[in-house]
N, C-alpha and C positions, 0 to 999 in steps of 0.2 A: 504493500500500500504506500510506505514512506516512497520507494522508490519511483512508484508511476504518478505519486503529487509532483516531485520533485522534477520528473520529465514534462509533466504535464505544465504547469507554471513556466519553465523553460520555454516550452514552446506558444504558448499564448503572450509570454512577455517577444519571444520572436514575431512573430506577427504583428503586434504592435507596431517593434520599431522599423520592421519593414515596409509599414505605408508612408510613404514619402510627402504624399499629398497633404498627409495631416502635421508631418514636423513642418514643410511651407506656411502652413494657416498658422501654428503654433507661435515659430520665428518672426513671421511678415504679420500678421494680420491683427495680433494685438497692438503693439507697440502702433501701427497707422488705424488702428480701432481707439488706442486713446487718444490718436492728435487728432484725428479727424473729430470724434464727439467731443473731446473737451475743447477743438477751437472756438465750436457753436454754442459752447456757453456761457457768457459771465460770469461772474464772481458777484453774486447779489446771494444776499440772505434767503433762505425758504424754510417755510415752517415744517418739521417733522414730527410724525406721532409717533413715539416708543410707547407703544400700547405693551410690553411688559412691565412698566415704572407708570406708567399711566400719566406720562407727561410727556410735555409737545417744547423741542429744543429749536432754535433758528440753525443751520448751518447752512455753510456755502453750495449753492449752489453746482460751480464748479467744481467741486472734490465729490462731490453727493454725485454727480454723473460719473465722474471718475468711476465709481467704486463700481456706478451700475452696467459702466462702459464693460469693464471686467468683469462684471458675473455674465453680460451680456456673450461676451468672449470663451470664457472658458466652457460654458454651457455649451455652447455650440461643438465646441471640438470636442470637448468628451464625450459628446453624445453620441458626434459623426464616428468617431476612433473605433469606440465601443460598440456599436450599431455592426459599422463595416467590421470587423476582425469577428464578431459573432458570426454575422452573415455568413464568410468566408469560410471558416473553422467548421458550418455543423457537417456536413459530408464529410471530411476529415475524423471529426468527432465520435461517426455512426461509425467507420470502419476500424475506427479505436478500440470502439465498444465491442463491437462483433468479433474483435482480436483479442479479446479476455481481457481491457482495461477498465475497471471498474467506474460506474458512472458520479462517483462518489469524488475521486479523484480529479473528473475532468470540470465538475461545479464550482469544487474549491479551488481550481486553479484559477477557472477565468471569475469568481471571487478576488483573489488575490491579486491578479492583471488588473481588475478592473481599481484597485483600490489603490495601488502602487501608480497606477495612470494620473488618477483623480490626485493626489499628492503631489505628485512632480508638474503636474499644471498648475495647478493653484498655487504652488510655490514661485514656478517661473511668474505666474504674471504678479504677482506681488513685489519681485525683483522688479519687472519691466516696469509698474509705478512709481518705482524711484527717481525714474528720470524725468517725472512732471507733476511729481506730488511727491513728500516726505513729511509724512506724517508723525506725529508722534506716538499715535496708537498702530503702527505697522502689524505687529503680532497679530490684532483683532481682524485686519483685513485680509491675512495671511490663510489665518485661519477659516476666516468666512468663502475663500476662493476652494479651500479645500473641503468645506461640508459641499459648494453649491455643485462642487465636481464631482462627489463623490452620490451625490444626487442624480447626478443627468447622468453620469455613465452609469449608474443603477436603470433608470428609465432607458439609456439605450442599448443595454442588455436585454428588456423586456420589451421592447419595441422589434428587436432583431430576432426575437424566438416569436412572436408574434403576426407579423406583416409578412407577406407573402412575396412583397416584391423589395427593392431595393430607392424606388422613385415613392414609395408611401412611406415608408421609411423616415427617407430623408425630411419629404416636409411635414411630417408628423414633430421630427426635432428639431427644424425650423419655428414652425407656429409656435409651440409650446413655449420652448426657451424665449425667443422675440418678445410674445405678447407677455412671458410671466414676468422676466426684468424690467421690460418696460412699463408696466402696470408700477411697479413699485417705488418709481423715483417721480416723486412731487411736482419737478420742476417741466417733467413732459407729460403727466399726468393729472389733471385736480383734484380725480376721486382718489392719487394715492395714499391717503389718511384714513379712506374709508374703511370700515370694518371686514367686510368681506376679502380684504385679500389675506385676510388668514389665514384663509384654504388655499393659498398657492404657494407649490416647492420653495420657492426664494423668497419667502417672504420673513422665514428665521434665518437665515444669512445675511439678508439686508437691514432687519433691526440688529442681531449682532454684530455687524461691521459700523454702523451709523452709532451706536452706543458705546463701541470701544473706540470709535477714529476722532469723534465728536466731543462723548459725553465722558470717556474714558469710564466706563463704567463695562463690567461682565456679566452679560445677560446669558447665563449658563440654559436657563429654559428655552431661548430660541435655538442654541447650537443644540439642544436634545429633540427639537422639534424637525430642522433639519433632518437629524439622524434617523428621526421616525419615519419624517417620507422616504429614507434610502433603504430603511430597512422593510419598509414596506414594497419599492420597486424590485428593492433584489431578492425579494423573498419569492414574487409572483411569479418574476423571469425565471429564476434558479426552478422554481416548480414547474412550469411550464418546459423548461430544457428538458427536467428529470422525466418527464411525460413524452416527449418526443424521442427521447433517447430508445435506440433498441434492448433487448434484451441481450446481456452480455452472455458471450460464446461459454459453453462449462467445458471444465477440464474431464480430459480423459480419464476415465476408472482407472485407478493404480488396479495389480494384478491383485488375483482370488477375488478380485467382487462380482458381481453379477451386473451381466451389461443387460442392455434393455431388451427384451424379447428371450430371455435364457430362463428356461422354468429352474423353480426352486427344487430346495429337496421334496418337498409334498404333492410336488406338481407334479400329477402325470403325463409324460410323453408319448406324443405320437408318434415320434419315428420308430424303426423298426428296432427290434432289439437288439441284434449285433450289427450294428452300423456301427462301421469305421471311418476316420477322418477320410480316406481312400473312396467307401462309395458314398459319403456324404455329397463328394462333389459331383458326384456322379448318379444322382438320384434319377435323375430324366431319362436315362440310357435303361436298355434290356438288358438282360443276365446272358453268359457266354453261349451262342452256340443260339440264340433264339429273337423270335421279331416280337415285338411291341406285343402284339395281342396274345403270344405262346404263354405269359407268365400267367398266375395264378393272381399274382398282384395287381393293384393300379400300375398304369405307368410312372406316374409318382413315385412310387416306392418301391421300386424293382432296385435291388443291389446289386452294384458290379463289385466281383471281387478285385483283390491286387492284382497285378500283373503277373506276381510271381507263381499265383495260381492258375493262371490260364495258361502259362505255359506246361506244366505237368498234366 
């Protein structure tokens, strides 16, 4: 078991770093995702509701898009990453299984893929806000890029054992991610104080980045609500894989057991009573010296003897 995790993680972290198209997005597309959003928007005050503290703080504007620039960003590739390398892997996956690798192995691997992904994005793009924002609460938004990652690559693991094609897919984790960042920053939204965006993935990410960047304060209940929606996507996917998966190939009966179709001791046998391994194979054939219909027997169970008998 230890060894087919250990191959298993291997090869789903290979896959990963083999899509090319998504280290592009990763390198180019945040770092001109923050200059292009944050050139469009001032530095003006906007009111925010930290509905866990039950009070409403002013911050800027501009840093408050920042943050949403980047959940906006990192959403998308993990989702894309995690979606594609599912896709890719389940064929790979069924002939794993059907080759005696336990399906247990290949869940927790792209478990572990998916969460070591989520991590190492959230990290890089909290690096990349370095370079047009330095905060004091860096930690809180660090962290906040690695719940909303570890989010959406849950959702695109369960997206990609779900949808049947590769183009429903993708804009399933287009709208999602888009409308749900978007919803949550104030300064391009007016309902985002509203109550109802409770019920959306980023919405315990975005009050605990905005509380630690802001308010320098640790809203522990929003990062566990996070965790709730991840736990809840990668629980559905993980299920749904374990349900698509084949049934794994069994091992060969070590010797003196009984293989399938071999009566027991109690069992009575039909075959003939001194049958040998000799005319076993040879059940279909007459006895020496006679045609099909001369025996006494079925043709079924006419016995040839050895050879060594038919020649004397």
């Amino acid at each position: 078991m230890r060894q087919q995790l250990d191959t298993a993680i291997r090869l789903s972290l290979a896959g990963q770093v083999r899509n090319r198209f998504a280290w592009i997005l990763l390198v180019a597309f945040v770092p001109v995702w923050y200059l292009v959003i944050g050139s469009m928007i001032s530095h003006t005050g906007v009111a925010f509701r930290l509905r866990a503290t039950g009070s409403t703080v002013t911050v800027d504007g501009h840093y408050l898009t920042l943050i949403t620039a980047g959940l906006s960003s990192i959403t998308l590739i993990t989702g894309f990453v995690v979606f594609a390398t599912v896709r890719r892997a389940r064929p790979f996956d069924r002939r794993l299984v059907l080759s005696g690798y336990r399906p247990s192995a290949l869940i927790a691997a792209k478990t572990c893929g998916a969460l070591v992904q989520a991590v190492a994005i959230g990290a890089y793009a909290a690096v990349i806000m370095l370079f047009f924002w330095r905060p004091a609460g860096l930690w809180a938004i660090a962290v906040t890029f690695m719940l909303a990652a570890a989010t959406y690559a849950a959702l695109g693991l369960l997206i990609g054992v779900l949808v049947r094609g590769d183009l429903e897919g993708f804009f399933l984790i287009i709208m999602i991610a888009m409308l749900d960042t978007f919803l949550e920053n104030p300064v391009d939204n007016p309902l985002a104080n509203k109550s109802m965006l409770e019920f959306f993935p980023s919405y315990g990410p975005t009050q605990f980045a905005a509380a630690g960047a802001f308010h320098h304060q640790v809203l522990a209940g929003m990062a566990a609500v996070s965790l709730a929606w991840t736990a809840v996507f990668a629980l559905l996917g993980l299920a749904v894989l374990r349900l698509r998966m084949p049934r794994p190939a069994r091992a060969a009966a070590p010797a003196g057991t009984l293989s399938a179709g071999t009566p027991s001791a109690g069992t009575p046998s039909t075959s003939p009573p001194h049958q040998t391994p000799t005319a076993a194979v040879a059940q279909t054939s007459g006895g020496p010296g006679r045609n099909p219909g001369e025996s006494g027997l079925p043709a079924d169970q006419r016995v040839v003897p050895p050879p060594a008998a038919r020649t004397g």
